[in-house]
C-alpha positions in Angstrom: -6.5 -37.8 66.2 -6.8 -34.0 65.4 -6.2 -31.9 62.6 -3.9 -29.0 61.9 -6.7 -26.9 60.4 -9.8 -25.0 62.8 -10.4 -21.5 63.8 -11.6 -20.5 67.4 -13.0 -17.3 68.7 -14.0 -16.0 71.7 -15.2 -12.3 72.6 -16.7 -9.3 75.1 -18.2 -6.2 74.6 -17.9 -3.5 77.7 -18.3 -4.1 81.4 -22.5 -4.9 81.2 -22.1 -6.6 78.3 -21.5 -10.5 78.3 -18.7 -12.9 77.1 -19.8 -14.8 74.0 -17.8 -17.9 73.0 -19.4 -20.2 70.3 -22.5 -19.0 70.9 -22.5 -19.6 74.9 -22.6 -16.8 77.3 -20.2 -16.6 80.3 -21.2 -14.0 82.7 -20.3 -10.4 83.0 -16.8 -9.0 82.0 -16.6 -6.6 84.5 -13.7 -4.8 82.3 -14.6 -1.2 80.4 -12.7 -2.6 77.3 -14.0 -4.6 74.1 -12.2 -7.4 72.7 -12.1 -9.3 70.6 -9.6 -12.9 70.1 -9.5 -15.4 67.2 -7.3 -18.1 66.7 -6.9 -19.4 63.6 -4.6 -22.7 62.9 -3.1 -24.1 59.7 -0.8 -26.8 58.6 3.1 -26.5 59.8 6.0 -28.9 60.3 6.4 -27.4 63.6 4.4 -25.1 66.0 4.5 -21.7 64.7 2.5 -18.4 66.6 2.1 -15.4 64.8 0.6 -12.7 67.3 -1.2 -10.0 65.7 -1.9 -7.8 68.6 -1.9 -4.0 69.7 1.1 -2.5 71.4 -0.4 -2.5 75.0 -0.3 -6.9 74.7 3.6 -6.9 73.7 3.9 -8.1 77.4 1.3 -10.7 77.5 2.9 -12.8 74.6 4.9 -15.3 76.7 2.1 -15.7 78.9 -0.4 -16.3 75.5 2.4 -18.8 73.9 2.2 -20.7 77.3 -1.6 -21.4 76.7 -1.6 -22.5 73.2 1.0 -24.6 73.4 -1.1 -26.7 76.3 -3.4 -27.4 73.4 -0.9 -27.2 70.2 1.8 -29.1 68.8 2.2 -28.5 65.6 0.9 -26.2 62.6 1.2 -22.2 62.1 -1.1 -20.6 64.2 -2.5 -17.0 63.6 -4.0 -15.3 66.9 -5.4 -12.2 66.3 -6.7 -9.3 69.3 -8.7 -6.8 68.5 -9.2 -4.4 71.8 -11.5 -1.1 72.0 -11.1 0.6 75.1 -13.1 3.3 76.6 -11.5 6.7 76.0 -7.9 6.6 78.1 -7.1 9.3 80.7 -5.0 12.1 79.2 -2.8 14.2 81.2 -1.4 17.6 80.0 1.8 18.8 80.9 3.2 22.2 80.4 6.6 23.5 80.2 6.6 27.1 81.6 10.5 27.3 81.1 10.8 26.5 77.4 7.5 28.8 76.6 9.5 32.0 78.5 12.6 31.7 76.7 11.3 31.1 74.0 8.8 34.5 74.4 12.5 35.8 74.9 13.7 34.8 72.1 10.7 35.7 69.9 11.2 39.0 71.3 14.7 39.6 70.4 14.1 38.6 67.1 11.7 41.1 66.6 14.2 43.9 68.2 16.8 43.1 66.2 14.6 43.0 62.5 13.0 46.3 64.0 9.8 44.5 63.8 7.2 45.1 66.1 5.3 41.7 67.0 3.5 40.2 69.8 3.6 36.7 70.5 -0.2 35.3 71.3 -1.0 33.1 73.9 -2.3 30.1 70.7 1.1 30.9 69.0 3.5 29.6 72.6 1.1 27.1 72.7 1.6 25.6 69.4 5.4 25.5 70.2 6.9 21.9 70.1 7.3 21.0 73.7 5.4 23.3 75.5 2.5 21.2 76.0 2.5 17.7 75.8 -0.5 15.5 76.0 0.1 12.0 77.4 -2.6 9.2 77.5 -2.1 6.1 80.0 -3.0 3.5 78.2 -1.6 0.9 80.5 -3.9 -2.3 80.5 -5.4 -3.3 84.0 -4.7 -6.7 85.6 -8.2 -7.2 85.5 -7.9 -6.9 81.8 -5.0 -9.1 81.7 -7.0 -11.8 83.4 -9.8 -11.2 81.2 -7.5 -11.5 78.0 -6.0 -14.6 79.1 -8.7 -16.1 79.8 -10.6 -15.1 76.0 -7.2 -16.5 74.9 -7.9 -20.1 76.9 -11.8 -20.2 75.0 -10.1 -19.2 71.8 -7.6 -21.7 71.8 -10.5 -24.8 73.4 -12.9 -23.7 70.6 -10.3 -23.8 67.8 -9.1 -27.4 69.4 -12.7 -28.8 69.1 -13.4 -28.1 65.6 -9.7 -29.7 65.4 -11.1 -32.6 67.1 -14.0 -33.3 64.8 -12.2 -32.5 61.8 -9.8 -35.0 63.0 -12.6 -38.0 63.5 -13.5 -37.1 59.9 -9.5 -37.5 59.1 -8.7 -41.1 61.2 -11.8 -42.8 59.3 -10.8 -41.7 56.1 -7.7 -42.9 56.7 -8.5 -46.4 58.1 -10.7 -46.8 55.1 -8.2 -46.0 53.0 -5.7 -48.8 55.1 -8.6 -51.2 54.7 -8.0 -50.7 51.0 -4.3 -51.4 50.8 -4.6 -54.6 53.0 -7.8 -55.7 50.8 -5.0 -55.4 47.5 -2.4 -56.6 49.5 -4.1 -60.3 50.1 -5.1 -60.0 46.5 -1.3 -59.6 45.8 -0.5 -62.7 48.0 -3.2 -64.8 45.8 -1.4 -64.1 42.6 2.2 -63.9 43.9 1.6 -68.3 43.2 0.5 -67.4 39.9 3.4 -64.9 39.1 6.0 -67.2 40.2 4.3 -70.7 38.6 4.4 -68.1 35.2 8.1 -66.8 35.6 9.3 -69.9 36.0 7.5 -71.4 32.9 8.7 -68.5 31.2 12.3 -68.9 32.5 12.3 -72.5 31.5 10.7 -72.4 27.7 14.0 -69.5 27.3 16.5 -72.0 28.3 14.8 -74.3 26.2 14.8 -72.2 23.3 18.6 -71.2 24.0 19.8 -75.1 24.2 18.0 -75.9 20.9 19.2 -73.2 19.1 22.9 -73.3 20.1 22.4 -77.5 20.1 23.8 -77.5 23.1 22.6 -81.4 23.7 24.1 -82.9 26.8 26.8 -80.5 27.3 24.1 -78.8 29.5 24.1 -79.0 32.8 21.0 -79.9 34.4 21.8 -78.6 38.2 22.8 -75.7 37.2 19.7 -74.5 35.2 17.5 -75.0 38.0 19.9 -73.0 40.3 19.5 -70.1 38.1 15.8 -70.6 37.6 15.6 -70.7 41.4 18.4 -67.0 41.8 15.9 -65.4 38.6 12.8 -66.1 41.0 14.1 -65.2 44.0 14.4 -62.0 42.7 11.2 -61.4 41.2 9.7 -62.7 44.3 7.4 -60.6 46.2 6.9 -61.9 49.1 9.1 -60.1 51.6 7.9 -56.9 50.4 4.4 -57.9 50.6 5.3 -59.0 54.5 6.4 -55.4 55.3 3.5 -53.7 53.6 1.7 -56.3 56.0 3.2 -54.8 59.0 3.4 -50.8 57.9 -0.4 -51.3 57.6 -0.7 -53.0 61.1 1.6 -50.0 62.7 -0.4 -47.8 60.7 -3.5 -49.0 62.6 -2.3 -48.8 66.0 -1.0 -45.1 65.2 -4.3 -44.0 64.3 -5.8 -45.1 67.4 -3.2 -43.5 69.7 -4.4 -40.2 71.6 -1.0 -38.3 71.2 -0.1 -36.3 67.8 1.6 -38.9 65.4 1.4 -36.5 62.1 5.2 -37.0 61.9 5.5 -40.7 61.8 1.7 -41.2 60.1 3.7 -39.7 57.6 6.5 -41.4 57.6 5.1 -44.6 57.3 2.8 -43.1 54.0 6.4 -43.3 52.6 7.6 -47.1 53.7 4.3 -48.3 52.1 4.9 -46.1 48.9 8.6 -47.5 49.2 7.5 -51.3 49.3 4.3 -50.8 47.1 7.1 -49.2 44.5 9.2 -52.4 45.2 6.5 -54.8 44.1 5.8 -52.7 41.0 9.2 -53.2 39.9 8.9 -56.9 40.2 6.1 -57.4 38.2 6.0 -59.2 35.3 2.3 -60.2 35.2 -0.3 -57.9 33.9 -2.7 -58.5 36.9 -0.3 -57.4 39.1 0.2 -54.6 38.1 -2.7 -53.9 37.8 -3.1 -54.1 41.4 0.6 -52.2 42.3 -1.5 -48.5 40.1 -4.7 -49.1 42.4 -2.4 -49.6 45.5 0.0 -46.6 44.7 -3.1 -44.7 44.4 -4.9 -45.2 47.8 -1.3 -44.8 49.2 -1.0 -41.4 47.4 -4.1 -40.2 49.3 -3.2 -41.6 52.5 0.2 -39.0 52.1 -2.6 -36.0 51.0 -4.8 -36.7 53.5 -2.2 -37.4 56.2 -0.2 -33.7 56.0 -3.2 -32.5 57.5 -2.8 -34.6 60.8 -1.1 -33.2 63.9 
C-alpha cells in the first residue's frame, strides 16, 4: 500500500560538481547547468501533473509525464525545475539597411525644419531594430538526459517516502478492521439477547391489548405468533451483521494487495458505514447501541484515514 502524500528531490550543481539525491552522491554531471527537480505529491481522485518549469523544458513535458506515471496513479502531483545555466552565447545582429534610411530620413527632417543636426553613431544605435541581440538558449541533449534522469530520482525518492507512509497507513487500518470485527462478534452475542427481549416485549403488548379490549377467545392464537415472528424478522440483525462480516474480510485481502486500491478501500468504508447504519436502526436495546456509536466511529476513521491511500 502507498500513500498519496511525499515529496522527492533530486539535484546537480555545474559540471565538477556532483548529483545529490537523498543525501547519496551519483557521479559527475558532466553538464555546465544547475538544477534543481522536486516533486511533490498530494491527495487527488485522479492523477493530476502540474509542471512548473522554465520555458526551455516546454518540450520535455510528455517525456516527464511518461516517467511519473510509471510510479503514479493517482493524487495531484506538483514537479517543480529550477535550472541555472552558465551565461548563454549571444549573437549580435545588425541591420545596415534600416540604420541608412533611417540616417536619411533623420536627415531630411532636419532639412526640411531648417535644423542643423547630426545623427551620432550611439543615437542609430539605439534605433529599434538596428541591433538585435539574440541568446541561444537551446538546452543540450546531454542536458535533456541529465534532466530526465533528475526527474526518474525525484519521482523514486517521492515514491519511497510514499511507501513508508503507506506501511504506517495499512496497519492503522487493519487495526482499525480488527476493531470492527472485535464489535461485530460482540453484536452477534447480544443479537440472542435483543431478539429473546423484543419478543417479550412484543408479547406483554399483545397481552396488554387483549385485556384491555377483553378480547377473550375471539383471539386468534396463530396469528399472534405470525406477527410476533414478521415484527422480529424485521428487527433482526443478523443479515446485516453477515455482510459487515464479509466487507471486513474483503477489506483484508484489499489491504494486502500490491496494486493501488484507494478507490474501492474506499468504497467498501461506505458498505460497512451502510450496514453499521442498518443495525443502528434496528436497535432497540441500549447495549446495542451502544456498540452501533463505537462501531460508526472506528468506521469514520477508516473513511479519514483511507482518502489518503492510492
Amino acid at each position: 500500500m502507498k500513500s498519496m502524500t511525499g515529496f522527492g528531490r533530486s539535484s546537480t550543481r555545474s559540471r565538477k560538481a556532483k548529483t545529490k539525491r537523498s543525501g547519496a552522491a551519483r557521479g559527475k554531471t558532466g553538464a555546465d547547468v544547475d538544477l534543481d527537480i522536486s516533486l511533490r505529491a498530494v491527495n487527488g481522485r485522479y492523477l493530476e501533473l502540474r509542471f512548473h518549469m522554465p520555458r526551455e523544458y516546454a518540450g520535455l513535458e510528455g517525456e516527464f509525464k511518461a516517467i511519473i506515471s510509471k510510479k503514479f496513479s493517482r493524487g495531484t502531483l506538483d514537479i517543480y525545475v529550477n535550472r541555472r545555466a552558465a551565461a548563454a552565447k549571444s549573437e549580435v545582429t545588425v541591420n545596415e539597411l534600416l540604420a541608412r534610411e533611417w540616417l536619411r530620413g533623420y536627415r531630411l527632417l532636419g532639412k526640411e525644419l531648417g535644423l542643423k543636426s547630426e545623427a551620432s553613431l550611439e543615437l542609430i544605435s539605439r534605433v529599434p531594430d538596428v541591433m538585435i541581440v539574440t541568446e541561444n538558449s537551446d538546452i543540450t541533449d546531454d542536458e535533456k538526459k541529465l534532466a530526465r534522469s533528475l526527474v526518474e530520482d525525484a519521482a523514486e525518492a517521492c515514491d519511497s517516502e510514499r511507501r513508508r507512509e503507506g506501511d504506517a497507513l495499512k496497519t492503522e487500518l487493519e487495526s482499525l478492521c480488527a476493531k470492527l470485527e472485535g464489535i461485530s462478534k460482540q453484536m452477534e452475542t447480544l443479537k440472542v439477547d435483543a431478539n429473546a427481549e423484543l419478543e417479550s416485549r412484543y408479547r406483554d403488548r399483545v397481552k396488554e391489548a387483549i385485556d384491555k379490549f377483553e378480547l377473550g377467545r375471539d383471539v386468534d392464537e396463530q396469528r399472534i405468533a405470525q406477527e410476533i415472528v414478521i415484527q422480529l424478522d424485521r428487527a433482526d440483525v443478523s443479515e446485516e451483521l453477515q455482510r459487515l462480516k464479509e466487507h471486513l474480510k474483503a477489506y483484508r485481502q484489499l489491504l494486502k494487495s500490491g496494486e493501488p486500491q484507494g478507490k474501492k478501500l474506499d468504497f467498501y468504508a461506505q458498505e460497512l458505514l451502510r450496514e453499521v447504519n442498518t443495525i443502528g436502526s434496528k436497535s432497540h436495546i441500549a447495549r446495542l447501541t451502544s456498540l452501533v456509536v463505537e462501531a460508526k466511529t472506528y468506521v469514520e476513521r477508516i473513511r479519514e484515514q483511507v482518502q489518503n491511500a492510492e
